[in-house]
C-alpha positions in Angstrom: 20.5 31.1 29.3 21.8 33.8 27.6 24.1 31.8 25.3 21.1 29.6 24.5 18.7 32.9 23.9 21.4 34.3 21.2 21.9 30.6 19.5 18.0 30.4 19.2 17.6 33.9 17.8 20.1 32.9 15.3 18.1 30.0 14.1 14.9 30.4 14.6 14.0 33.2 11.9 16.4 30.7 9.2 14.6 27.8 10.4 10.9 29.8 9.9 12.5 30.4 6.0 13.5 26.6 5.5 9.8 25.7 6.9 8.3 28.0 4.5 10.0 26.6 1.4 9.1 23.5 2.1 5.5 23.9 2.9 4.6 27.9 1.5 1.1 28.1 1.6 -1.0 28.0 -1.7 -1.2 31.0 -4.1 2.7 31.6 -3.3 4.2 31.1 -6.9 6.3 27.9 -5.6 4.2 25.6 -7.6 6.6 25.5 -10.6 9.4 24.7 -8.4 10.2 21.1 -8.4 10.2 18.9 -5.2 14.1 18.3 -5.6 14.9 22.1 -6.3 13.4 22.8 -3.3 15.1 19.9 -1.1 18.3 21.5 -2.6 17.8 24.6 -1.7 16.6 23.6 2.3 19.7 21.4 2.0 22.1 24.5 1.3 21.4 26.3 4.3 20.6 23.9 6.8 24.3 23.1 8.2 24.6 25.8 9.7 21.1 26.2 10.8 21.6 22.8 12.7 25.2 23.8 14.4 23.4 27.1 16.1 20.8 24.5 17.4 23.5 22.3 18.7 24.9 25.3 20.0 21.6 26.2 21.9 20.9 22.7 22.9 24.7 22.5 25.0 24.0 26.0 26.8 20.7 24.6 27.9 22.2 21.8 28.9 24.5 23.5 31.2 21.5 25.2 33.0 20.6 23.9 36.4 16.8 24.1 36.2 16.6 24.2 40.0 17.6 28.2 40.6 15.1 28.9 37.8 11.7 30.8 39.4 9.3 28.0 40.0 7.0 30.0 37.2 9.8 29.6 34.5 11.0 26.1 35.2 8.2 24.0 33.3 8.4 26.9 29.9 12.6 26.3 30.2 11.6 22.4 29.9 9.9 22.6 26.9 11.9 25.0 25.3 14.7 23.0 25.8 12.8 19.9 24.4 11.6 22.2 21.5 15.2 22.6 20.8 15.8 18.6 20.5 13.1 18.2 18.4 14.1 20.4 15.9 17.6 19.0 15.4 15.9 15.3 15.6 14.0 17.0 12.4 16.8 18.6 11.1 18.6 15.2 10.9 15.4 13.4 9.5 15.3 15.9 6.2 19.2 15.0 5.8 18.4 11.3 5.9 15.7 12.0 3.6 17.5 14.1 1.1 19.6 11.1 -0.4 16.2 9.2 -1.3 14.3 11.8 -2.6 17.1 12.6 -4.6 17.7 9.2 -5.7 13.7 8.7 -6.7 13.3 12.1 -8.6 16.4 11.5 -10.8 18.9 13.7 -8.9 21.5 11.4 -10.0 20.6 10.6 -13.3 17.4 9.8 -14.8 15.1 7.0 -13.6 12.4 4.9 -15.2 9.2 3.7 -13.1 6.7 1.1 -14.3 3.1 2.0 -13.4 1.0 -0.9 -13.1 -2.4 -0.1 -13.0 -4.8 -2.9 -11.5 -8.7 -3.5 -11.7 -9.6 -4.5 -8.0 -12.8 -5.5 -9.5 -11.1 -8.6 -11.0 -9.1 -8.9 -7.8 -5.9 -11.0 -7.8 -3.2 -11.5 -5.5 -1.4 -8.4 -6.0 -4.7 -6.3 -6.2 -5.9 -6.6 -9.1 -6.1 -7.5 -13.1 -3.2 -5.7 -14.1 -5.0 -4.4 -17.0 -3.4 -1.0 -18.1 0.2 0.4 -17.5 2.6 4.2 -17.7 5.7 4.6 -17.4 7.0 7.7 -15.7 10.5 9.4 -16.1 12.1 11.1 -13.2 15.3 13.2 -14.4 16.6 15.9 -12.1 13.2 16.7 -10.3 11.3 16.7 -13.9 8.5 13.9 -14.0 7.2 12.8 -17.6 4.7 10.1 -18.6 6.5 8.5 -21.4 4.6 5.9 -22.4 0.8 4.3 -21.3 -0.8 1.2 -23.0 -3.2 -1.7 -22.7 -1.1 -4.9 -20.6 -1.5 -7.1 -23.4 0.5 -5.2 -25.5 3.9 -6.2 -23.2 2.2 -10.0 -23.0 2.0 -10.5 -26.8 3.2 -12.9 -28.1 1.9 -15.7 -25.7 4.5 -18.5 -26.0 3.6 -21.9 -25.9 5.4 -24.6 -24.1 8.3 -25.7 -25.4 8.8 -22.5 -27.5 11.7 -20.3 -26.4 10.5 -17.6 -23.7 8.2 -19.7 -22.5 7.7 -19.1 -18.6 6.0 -22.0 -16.5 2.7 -20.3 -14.8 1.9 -20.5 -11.0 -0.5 -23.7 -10.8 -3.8 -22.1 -10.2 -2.9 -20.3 -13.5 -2.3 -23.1 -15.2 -4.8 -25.2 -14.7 -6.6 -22.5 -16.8 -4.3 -21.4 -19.5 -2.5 -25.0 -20.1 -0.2 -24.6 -21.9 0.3 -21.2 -22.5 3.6 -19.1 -21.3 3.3 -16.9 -17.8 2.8 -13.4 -19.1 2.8 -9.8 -17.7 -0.7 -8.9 -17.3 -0.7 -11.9 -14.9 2.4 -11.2 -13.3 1.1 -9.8 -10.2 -0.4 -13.0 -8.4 2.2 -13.0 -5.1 0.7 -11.4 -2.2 4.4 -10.0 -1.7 4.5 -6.8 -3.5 8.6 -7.5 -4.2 8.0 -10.6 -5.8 5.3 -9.1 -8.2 7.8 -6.1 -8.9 10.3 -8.4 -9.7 8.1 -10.6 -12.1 6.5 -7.4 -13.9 10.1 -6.1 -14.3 11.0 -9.2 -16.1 8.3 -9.7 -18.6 7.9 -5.7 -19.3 11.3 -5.2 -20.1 11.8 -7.1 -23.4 8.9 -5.4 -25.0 9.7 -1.7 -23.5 13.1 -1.6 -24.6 14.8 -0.1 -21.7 16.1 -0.7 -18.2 13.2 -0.3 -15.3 14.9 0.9 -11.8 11.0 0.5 -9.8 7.6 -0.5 -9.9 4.4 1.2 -8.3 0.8 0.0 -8.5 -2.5 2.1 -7.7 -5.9 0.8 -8.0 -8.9 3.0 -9.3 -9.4 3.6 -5.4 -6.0 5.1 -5.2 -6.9 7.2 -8.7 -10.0 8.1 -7.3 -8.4 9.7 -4.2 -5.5 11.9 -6.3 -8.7 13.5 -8.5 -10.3 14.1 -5.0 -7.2 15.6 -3.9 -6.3 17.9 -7.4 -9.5 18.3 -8.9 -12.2 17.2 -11.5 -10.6 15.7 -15.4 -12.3 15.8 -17.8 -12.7 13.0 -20.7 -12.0 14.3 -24.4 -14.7 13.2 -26.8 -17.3 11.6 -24.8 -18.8 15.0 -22.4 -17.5 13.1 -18.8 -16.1 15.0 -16.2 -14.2 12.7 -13.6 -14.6 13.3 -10.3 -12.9 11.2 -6.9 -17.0 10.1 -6.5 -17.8 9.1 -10.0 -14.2 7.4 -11.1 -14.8 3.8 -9.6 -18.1 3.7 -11.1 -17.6 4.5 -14.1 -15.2 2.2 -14.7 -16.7 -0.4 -13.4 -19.9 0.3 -15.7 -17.9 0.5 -18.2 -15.8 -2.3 -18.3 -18.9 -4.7 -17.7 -20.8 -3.6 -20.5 -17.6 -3.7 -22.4 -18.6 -7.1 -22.9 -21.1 -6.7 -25.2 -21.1 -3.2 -26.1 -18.6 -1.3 -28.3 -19.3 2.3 -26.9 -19.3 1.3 -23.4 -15.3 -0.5 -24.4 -14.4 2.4 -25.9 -16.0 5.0 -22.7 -13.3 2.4 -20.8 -9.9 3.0 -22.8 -10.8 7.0 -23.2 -10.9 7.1 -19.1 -8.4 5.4 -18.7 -6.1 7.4 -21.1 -7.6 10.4 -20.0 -6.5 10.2 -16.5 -2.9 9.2 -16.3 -1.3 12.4 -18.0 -3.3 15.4 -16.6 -3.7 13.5 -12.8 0.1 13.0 -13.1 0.9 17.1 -13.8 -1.5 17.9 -11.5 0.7 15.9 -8.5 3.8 17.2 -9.6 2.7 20.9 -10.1 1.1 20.8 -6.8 1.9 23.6 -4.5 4.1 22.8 -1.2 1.4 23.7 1.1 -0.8 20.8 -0.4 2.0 18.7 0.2 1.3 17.3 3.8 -2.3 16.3 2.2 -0.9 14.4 -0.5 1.5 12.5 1.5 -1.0 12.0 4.4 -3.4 10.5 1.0 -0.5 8.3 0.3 -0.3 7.1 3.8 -3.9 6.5 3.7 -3.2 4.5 0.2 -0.6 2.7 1.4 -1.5 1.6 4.6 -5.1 0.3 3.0 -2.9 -1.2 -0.1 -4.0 0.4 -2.7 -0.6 1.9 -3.3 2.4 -0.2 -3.3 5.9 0.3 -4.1 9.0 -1.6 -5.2 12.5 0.4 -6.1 15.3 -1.8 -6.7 17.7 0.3 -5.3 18.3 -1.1 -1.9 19.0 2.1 0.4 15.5 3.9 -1.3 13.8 0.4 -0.8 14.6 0.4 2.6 13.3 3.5 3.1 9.9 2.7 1.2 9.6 -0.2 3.4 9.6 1.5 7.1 7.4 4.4 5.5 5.0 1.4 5.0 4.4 1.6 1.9 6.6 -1.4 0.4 3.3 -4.0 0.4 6.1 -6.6 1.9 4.3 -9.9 3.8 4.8 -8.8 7.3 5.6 -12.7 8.7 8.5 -12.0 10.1 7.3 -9.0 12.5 4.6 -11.3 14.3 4.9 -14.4 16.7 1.4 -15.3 14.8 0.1 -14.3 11.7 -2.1 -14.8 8.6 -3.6 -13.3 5.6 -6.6 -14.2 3.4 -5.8 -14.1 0.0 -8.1 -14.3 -3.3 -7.3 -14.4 -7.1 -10.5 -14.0 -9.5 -9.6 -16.4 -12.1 -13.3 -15.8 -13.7 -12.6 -12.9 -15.9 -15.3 -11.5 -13.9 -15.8 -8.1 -12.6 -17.5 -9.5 -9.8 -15.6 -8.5 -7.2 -16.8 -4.9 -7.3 -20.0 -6.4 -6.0 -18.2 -8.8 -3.6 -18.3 -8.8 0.0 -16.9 -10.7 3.0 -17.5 -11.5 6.8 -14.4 -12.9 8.4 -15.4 -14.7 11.5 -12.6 -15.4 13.6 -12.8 -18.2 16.6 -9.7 -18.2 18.9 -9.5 -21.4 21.2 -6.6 -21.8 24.1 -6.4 -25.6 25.0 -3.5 -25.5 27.0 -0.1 -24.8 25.2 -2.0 -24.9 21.7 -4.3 -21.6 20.3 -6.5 -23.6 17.7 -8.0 -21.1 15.0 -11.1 -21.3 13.1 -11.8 -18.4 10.4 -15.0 -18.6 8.5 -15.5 -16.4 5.5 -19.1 -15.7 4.3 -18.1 -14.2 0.7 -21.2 -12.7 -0.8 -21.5 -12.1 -4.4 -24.5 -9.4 -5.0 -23.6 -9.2 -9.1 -27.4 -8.2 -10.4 -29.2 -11.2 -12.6 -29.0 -9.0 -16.2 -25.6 -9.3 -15.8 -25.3 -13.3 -16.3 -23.1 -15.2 -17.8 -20.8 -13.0 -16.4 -21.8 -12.5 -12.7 -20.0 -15.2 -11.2 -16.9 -15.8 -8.9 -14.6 -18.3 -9.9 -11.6 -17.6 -7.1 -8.5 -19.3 -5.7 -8.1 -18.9 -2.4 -5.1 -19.1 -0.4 -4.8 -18.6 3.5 -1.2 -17.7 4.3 -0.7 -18.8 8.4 2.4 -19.0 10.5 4.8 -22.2 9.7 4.3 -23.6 13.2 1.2 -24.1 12.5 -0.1 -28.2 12.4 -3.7 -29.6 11.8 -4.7 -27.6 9.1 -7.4 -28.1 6.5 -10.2 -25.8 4.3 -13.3 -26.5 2.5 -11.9 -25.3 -0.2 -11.8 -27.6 -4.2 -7.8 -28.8 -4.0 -5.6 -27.1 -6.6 -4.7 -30.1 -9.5 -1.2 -28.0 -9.9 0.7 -27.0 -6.7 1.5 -23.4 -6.2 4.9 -21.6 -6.2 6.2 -22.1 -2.5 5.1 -19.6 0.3 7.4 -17.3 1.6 9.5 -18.0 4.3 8.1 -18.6 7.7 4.7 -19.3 6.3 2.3 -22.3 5.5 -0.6 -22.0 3.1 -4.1 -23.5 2.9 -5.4 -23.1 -0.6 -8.0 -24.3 -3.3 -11.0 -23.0 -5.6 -14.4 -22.0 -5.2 -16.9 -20.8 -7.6 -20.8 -19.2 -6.4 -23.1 -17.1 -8.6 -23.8 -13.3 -8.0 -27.6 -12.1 -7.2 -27.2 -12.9 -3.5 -25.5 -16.5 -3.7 -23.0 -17.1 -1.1 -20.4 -19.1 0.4 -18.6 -20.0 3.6 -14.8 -20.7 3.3 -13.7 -22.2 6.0 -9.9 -22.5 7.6 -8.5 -24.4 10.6 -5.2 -24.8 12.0 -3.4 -24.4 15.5 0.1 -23.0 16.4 1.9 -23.1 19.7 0.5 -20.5 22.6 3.3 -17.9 22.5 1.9 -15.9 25.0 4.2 -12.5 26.7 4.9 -12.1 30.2 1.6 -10.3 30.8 0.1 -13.1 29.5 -1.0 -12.0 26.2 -0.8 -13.1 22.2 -1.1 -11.0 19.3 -1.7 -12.8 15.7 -1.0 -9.9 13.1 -3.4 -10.3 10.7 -2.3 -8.6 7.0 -4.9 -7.4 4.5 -5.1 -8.1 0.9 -4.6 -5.5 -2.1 -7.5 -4.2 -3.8 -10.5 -5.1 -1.1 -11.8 -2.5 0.6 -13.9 -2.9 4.2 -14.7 -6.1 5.0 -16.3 -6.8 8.3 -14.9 -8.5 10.9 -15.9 -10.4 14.4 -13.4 -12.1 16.7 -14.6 -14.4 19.3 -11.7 -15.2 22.1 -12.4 -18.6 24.0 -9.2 -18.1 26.5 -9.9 -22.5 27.6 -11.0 -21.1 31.3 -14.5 -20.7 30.4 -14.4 -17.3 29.3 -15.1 -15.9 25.8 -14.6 -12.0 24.8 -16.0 -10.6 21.4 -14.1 -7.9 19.2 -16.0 -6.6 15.7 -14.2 -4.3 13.4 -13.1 -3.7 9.5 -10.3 -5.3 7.7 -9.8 -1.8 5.8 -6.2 -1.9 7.2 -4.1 -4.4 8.5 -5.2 -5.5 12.4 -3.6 -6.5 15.4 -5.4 -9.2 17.3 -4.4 -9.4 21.2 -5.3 -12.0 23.3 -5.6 -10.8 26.7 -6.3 -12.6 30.2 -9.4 -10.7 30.1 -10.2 -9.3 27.0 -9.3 -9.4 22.9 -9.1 -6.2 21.0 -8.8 -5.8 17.1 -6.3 -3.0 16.6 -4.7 -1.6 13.6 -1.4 -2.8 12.1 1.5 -1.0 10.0 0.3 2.3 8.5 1.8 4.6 6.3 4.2 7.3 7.8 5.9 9.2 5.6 6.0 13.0 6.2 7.6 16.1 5.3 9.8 16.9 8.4 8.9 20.1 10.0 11.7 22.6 10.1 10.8 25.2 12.6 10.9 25.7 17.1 6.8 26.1 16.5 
């Protein structure tokens, strides 16, 4: 006990110091200090810090609990478990060190495209990739070197048969004909990889230089950062953006853009306005406001209006069991599907759009049929015509087991790309007007019962980009007679379980990244 008292004394006031550097409270003069000079520093002294703990952790280890007073016996236990969790900590921050360092340039500089997308023209990957930045990371240093309109890294549109001419996904197709797959459409996979990939490979050419990752935020995720750092204001035009007024304005904005000059021009100043000042603001942030922005991120990421793609493997990796990676999650669920919708319009309806997902379960013996109706409601106001409509694609991505499955959905006339491994999709086109008009989609198919041991399935069901909460009731018919009822949101990704005696709706993979916590408190 002694031995483990002096180890502990030894570490604990270096470990306090390490803790503060990393999360000094605000008003401490840290803010200057870059992310990455601060890791460096933690990283410098930590060693040594760890080896006392070890130290510590083997003395306490060699205490037999039993001749401890009764009184003192539970406070050794948790002292001693105190002690593990530190160096478990300890050994996250070391793991974490090599990424961080990667991201921020700590091994020469690195270039990240910024796609910025318009959920209120939702696609596939979130939304209209309509704006983009591109950020430098060299040596903990963050610059915005670059921000433009998408078209300007889409121009010139090939034609077929001319050379750079890239064959569109179907559904794209069938409304551009002719014309070359282009950048600001690049984002229509559900699979956040596969649009990184595709956005890196028509944004290259026309920026000139090697990209090493791709991120995309929605004006929901922009929203949330002003929230978070404070109100920008918009040169020229007397607006002060706030985390409430951001979505809509834009939105405002960008509909009367149609037929108004100053409303067009309201759009491109907010949207230039934002991206340099909300981009200092993060990386001047003061370490105690860390923890909020990454639990904001988490929040972001887990609702996916963040993603992110690196192509280095080890910091992808990483980004992917944080949860923020936007990957289809097929591979993690016995069961598993996800609603998918591409506004093909040129609409900004789906600010205005809503859904109800209602989701029948059947057992009839060793087949789980599945029936999921979705009431998408499209409350665009009437002055708003021609433009009020949604003209959408639909797919419904479901497990590749599945057999007997159909929609009510208008065919595609050109097939989409493949889906991704493990999967089968449903797919087709619907159009409705806004002011109220509706529409039921509706999707069928059965898979195998895979129920556990305990008798229970779970279908993972994954959310798409860009929505926000759509409502949700889930009716369980278990082929005994019995039914159970579940409501909820589709804000996140859920967990359906079907249980002998009840279903519950549950939420999936959310974001965990986190500073680790360096202290024994």
């Amino acid at each position: 006990l002694s031995e483990m008292g002096m180890q502990l004394a030894a570490a604990g006031q270096d470990l306090a110091d390490l803790d503060g550097l990393l999360l000094k409270a605000p008003g401490s003069g840290q803010g200057a200090k870059t992310l990455l000079t601060i890791i460096n520093d933690v990283q410098s002294k930590i060693g040594s810090v760890r080896t006392q703990l070890a130290g510590a952790l083997k003395a306490a280890d060699r205490v037999e609990v039993g001749v401890l007073p009764a009184a003192q016996q539970a406070t050794f236990t948790r002292g001693r478990s105190t002690i593990a969790q530190a160096i478990t900590a300890i050994d996250q921050f070391v793991a974490l060190v090599p990424i961080v360092t990667e991201v921020l340039g700590g091994n020469g500089a690195r270039t990240y495209l910024i796609e910025q997308v318009n959920p209120a023209e939702l696609r596939p990957g979130g939304g209209f990739l309509g704006t983009y930045s591109v950020l430098r990371a060299d040596h903990g240093t963050l610059q915005l070197i670059k921000s433009g309109d998408a078209v300007d890294l889409s121009l010139p549109r090939r034609s077929i048969g001319q050379a750079g001419y890239v064959t569109a996904p179907g559904p794209i197709r069938e409304l551009t004909g002719n014309y070359s797959w282009v950048f600001f459409d690049s984002n229509f996979s559900p699979d956040f990889p596969s649009n990184a990939a595709s956005g890196e490979f028509f944004a290259q050419p026309h920026l000139g230089f090697h990209v090493d990752g791709v991120i995309s935020i929605d004006y929901y995720a922009v929203a949330r950062m002003i929230a978070l750092t404070g109100p920008i204001g918009v040169p020229g035009f007397g607006i002060t953006l706030t985390g409430d007024n951001l979505v809509p304005l834009i939105v405002q904005n960008d509909i009367n853009a149609y037929t108004d000059a100053r409303a067009n021009a309201i759009h491109k100043a907010i949207l230039a306005a934002v991206a340099g000042p909300l981009l200092s603001r993060i990386v001047t942030l003061q370490p105690g406001l860390w923890p909020n922005l990454l639990g904001a991120l988490n929040d972001l990421a887990a609702s996916r209006h963040l993603q992110a793609y690196f192509n280095n493997a080890d910091v992808e990796k990483a980004i992917d069991q944080y949860g923020w990676s936007g990957i289809q999650k097929v591979a993690s669920a016995a069961d598993y599907m996800m609603e998918v919708e591409a506004n093909l319009g040129s609409t900004k309806a789906n600010y205005f759009v809503t859904r109800h997902y209602a989701v029948d379960l059947t057992r009839s013996g060793d087949t789980l049929h599945h029936t999921v109706t979705v009431d998408i409601y499209d409350n665009m106001a009437y002055e708003y015509r021609p433009y009020e409509y949604y003209h959408a694609y639909i797919r419904m991505y479901v497990n590749a087991k599945s057999s007997s499955y159909s929609s009510n959905l208008v065919p595609p006339r050109y097939a989409n790309p493949a889906p991704p491994a493990g999967t089968q999709v449903l797919d087709g086109w619907m159009n409705i007007h806004g002011y109220g008009h509706d529409k039921l989609v509706v999707f069928q198919w059965d898979t195998p019962w895979q129920a556990t041991g305990r008798g229970q399935e779970q279908i993972y069901w994954q959310k798409q980009p860009g929505t926000t909460t759509d409502k949700v009731d889930v009716t369980w018919n278990d082929g005994n007679g019995h039914t159970y009822k579940v409501s909820g949101d589709l804000s996140q990704d859920r967990v359906i379980t079907l249980a002998p005696t009840a279903v519950t709706l549950t939420q999936g993979q959310i974001g965990t990244a986190q500073l680790p916590n360096l202290s024994l408190g």
